[in-house]
N, CA, C and O atoms as CSV, one atom per row, in Angstrom:
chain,resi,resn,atom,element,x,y,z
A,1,UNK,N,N,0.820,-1.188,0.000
A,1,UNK,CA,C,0.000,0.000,0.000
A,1,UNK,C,C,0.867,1.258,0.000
A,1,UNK,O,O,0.572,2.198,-0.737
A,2,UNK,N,N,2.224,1.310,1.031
A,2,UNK,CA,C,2.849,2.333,0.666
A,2,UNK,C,C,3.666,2.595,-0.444
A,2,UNK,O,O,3.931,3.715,-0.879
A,3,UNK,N,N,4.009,1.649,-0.832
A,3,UNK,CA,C,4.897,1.810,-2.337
A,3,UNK,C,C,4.146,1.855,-3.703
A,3,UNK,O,O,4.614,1.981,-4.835
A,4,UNK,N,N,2.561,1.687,-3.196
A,4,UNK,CA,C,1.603,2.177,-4.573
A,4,UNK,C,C,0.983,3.639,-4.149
A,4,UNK,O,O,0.620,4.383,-5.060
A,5,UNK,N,N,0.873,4.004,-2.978
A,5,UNK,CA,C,0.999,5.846,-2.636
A,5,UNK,C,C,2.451,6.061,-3.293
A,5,UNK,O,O,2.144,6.095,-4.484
A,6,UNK,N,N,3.109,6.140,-3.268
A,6,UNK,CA,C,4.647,6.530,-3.780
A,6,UNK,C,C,4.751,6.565,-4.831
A,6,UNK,O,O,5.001,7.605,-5.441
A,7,UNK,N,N,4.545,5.122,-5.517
A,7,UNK,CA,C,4.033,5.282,-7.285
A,7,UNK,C,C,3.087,6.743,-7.584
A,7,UNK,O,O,3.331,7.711,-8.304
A,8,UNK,N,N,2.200,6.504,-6.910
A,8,UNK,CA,C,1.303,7.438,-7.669
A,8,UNK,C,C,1.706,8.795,-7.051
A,8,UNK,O,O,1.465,9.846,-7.645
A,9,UNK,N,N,2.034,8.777,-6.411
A,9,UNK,CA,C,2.456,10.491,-5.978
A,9,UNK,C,C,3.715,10.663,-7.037
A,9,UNK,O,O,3.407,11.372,-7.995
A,10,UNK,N,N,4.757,10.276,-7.056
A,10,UNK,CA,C,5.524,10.032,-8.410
A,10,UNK,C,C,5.276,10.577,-9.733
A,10,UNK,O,O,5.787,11.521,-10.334
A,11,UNK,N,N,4.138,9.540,-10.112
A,11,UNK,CA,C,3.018,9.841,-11.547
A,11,UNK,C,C,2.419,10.805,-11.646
A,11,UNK,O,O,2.321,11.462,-12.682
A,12,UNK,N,N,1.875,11.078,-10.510
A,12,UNK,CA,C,1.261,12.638,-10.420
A,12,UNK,C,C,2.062,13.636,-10.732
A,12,UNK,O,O,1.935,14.254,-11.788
A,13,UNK,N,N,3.277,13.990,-9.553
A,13,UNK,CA,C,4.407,14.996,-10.021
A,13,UNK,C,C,5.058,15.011,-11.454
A,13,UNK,O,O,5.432,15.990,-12.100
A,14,UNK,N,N,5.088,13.997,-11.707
A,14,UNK,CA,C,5.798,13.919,-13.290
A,14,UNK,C,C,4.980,14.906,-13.865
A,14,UNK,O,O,5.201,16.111,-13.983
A,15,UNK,N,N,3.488,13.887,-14.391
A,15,UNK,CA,C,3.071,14.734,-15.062
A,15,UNK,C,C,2.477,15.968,-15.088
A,15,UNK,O,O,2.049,16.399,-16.159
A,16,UNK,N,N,2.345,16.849,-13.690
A,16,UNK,CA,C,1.853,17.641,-13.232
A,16,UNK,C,C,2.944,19.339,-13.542
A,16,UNK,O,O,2.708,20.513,-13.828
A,17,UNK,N,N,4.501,18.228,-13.177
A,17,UNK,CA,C,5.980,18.777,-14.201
A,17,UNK,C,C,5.710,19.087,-15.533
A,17,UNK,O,O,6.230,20.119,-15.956
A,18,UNK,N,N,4.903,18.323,-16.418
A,18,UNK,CA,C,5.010,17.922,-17.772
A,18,UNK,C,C,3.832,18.681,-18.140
A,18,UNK,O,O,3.758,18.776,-19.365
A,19,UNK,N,N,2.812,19.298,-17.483
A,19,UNK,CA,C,1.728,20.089,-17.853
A,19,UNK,C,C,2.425,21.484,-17.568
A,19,UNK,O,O,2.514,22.133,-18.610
A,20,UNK,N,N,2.931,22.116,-16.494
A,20,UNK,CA,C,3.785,22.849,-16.408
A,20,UNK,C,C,4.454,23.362,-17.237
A,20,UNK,O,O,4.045,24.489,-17.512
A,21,UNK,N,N,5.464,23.002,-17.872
A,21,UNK,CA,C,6.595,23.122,-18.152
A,21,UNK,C,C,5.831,23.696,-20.111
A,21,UNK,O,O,6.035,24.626,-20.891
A,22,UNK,N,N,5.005,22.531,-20.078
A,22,UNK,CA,C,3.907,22.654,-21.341
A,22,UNK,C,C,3.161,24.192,-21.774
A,22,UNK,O,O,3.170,24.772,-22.860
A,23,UNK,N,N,2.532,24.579,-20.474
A,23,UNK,CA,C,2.148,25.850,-20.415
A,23,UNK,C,C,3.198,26.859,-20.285
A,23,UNK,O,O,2.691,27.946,-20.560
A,24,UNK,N,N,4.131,26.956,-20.062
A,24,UNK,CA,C,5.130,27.891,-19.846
A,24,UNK,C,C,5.625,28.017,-21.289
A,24,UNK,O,O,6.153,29.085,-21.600
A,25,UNK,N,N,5.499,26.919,-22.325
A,25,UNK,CA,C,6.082,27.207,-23.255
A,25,UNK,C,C,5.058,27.444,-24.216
A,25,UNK,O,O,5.355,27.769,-25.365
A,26,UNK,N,N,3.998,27.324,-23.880
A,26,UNK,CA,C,3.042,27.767,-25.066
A,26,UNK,C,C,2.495,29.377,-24.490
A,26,UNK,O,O,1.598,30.058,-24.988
A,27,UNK,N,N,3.413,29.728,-23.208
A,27,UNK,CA,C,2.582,31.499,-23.131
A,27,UNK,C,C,4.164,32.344,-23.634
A,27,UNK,O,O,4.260,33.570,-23.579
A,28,UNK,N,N,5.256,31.482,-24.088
A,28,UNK,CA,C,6.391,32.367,-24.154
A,28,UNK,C,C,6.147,32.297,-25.804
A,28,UNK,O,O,6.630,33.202,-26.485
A,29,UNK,N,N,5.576,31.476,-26.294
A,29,UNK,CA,C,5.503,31.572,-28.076
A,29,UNK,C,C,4.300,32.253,-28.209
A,29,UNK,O,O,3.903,32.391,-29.366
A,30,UNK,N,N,3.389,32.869,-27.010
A,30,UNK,CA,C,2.267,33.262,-28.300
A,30,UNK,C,C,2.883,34.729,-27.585
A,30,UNK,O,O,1.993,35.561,-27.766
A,31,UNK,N,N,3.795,35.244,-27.004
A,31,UNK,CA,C,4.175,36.392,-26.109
A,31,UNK,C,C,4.534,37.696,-27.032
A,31,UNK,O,O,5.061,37.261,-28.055
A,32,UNK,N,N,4.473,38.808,-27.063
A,32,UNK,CA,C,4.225,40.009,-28.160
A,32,UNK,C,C,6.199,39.993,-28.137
A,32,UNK,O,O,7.115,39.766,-27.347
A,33,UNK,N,N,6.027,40.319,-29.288
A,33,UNK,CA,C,7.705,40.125,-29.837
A,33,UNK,C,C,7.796,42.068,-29.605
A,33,UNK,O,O,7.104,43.031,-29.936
A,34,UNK,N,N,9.367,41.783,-28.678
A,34,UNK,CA,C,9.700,43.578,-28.946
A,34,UNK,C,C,9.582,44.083,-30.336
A,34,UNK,O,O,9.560,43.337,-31.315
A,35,UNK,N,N,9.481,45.840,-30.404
A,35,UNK,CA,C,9.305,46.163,-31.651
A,35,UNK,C,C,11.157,46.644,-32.348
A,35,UNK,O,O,12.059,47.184,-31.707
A,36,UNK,N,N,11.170,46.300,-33.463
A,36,UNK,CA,C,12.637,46.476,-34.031
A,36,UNK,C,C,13.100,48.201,-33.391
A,36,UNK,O,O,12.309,48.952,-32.819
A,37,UNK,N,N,13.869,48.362,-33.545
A,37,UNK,CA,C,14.730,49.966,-33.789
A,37,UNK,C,C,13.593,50.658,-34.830
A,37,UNK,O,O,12.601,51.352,-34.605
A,38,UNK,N,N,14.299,50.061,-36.276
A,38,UNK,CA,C,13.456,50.600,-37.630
A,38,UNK,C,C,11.527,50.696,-37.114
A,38,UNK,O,O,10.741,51.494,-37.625
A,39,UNK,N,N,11.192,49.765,-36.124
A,39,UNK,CA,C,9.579,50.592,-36.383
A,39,UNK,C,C,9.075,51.790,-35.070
A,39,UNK,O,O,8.025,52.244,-34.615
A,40,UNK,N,N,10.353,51.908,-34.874
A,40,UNK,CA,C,9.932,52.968,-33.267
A,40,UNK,C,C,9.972,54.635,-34.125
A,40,UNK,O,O,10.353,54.771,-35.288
A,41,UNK,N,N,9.731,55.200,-33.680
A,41,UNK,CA,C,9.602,56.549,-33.881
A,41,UNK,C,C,10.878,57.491,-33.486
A,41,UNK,O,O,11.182,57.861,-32.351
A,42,UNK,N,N,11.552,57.787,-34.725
A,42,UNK,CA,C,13.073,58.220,-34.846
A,42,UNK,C,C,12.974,59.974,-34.450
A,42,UNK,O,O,13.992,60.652,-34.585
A,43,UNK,N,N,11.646,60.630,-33.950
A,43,UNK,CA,C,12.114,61.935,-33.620
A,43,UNK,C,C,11.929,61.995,-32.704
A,43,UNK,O,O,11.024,62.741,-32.331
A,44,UNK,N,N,12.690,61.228,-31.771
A,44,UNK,CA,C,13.674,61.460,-30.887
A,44,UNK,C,C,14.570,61.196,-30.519
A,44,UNK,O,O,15.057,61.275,-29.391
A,45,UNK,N,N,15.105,60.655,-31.906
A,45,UNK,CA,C,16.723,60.584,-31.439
A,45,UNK,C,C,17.723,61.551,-31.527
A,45,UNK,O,O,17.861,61.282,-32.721
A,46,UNK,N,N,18.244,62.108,-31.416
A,46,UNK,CA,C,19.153,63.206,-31.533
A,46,UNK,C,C,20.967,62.834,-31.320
A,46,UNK,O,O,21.562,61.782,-31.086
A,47,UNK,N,N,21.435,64.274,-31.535
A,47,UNK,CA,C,22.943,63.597,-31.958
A,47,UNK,C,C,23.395,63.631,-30.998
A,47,UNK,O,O,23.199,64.591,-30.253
A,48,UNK,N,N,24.428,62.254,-30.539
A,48,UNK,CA,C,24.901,62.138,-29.720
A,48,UNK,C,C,26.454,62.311,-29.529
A,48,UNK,O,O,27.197,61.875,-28.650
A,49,UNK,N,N,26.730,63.167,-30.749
A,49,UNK,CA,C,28.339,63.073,-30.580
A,49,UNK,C,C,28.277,64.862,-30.002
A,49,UNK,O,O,27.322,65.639,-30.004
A,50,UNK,N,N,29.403,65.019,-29.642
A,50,UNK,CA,C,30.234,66.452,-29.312
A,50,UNK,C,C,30.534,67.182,-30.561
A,50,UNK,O,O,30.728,66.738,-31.692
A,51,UNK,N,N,30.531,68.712,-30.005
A,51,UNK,CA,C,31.296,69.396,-31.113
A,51,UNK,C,C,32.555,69.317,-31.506
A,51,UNK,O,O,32.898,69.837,-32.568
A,52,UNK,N,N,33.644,68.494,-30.517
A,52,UNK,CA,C,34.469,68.369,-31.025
A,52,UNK,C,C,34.849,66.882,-31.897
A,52,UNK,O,O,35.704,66.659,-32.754
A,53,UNK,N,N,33.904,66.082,-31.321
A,53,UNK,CA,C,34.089,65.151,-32.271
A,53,UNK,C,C,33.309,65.039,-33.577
A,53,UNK,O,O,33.647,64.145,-34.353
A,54,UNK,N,N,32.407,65.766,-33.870
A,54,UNK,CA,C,31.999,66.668,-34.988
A,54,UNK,C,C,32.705,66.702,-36.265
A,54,UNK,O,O,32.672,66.301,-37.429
A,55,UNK,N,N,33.639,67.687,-35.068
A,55,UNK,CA,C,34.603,68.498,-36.246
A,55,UNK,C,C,35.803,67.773,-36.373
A,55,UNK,O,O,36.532,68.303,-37.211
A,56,UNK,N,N,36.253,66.832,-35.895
A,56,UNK,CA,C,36.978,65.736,-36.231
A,56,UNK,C,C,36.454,65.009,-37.417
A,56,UNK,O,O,37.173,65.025,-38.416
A,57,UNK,N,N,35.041,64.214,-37.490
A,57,UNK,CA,C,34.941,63.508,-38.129
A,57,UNK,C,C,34.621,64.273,-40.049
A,57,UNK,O,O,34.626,63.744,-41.161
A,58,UNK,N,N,34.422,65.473,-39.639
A,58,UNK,CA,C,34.349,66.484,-40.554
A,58,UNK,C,C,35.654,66.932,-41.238
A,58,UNK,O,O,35.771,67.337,-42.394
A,59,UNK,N,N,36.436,66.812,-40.478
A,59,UNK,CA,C,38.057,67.023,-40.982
A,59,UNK,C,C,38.678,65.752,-41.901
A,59,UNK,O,O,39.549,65.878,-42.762
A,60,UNK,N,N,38.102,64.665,-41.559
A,60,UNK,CA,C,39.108,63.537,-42.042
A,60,UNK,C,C,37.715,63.669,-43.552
A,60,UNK,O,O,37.909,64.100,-44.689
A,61,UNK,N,N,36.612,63.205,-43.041
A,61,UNK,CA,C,35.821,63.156,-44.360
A,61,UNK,C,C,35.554,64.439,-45.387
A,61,UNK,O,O,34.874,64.303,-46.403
A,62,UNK,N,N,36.125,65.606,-45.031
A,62,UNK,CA,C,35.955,66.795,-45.895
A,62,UNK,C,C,34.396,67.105,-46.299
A,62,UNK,O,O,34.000,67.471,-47.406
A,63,UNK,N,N,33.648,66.878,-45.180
A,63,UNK,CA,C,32.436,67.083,-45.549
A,63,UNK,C,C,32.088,68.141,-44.394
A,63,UNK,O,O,31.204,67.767,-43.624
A,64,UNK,N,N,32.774,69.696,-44.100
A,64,UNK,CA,C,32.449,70.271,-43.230
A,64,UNK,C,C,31.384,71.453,-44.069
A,64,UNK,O,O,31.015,71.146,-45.202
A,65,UNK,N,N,30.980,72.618,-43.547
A,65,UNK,CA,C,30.500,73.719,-44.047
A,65,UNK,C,C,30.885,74.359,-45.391
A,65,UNK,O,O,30.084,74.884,-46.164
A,66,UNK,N,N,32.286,74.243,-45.584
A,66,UNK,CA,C,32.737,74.594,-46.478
A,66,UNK,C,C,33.023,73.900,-48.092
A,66,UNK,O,O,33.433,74.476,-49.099
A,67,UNK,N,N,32.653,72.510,-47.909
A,67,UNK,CA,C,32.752,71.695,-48.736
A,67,UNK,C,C,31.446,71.890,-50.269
A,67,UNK,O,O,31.362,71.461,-51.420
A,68,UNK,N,N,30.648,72.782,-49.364
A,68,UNK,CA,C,29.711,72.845,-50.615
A,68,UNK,C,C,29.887,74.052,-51.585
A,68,UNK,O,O,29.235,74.379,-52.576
A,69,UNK,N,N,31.033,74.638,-50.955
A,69,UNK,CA,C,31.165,75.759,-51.857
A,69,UNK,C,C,32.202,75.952,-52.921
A,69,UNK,O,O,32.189,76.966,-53.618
């Protein structure tokens, strides 16, 4: 009698594990996916470099103020 309580407490936990484990993975696949970079709303990003690194990167690429003239 005690080693068929044991069985079945056993059988129970297993599958009680196995329903578990079941639901956990069917609420992480139907779960809202973050949204990319590209679909968020870009006015507000702003520049994050310095004026002096600016005008560094403006110096090596020759694309400062003066380049259009």
């Amino acid at each position: 009698m005690k080693m068929l309580f044991t069985k079945m407490s056993l059988l129970a936990s297993v599958a009680l594990a196995a329903l578990l484990s079941a639901q956990v993975a069917h609420a992480q696949r139907y779960q809202a996916a973050p949204r990319s970079f590209d679909a968020g709303d870009h006015s507000r990003v702003t520049n994050q470099r310095s004026g002096e690194d600016q005008r560094i990167i403006d110096e090596i690429t020759k694309n400062d103020e003066s380049a259009g003239k």
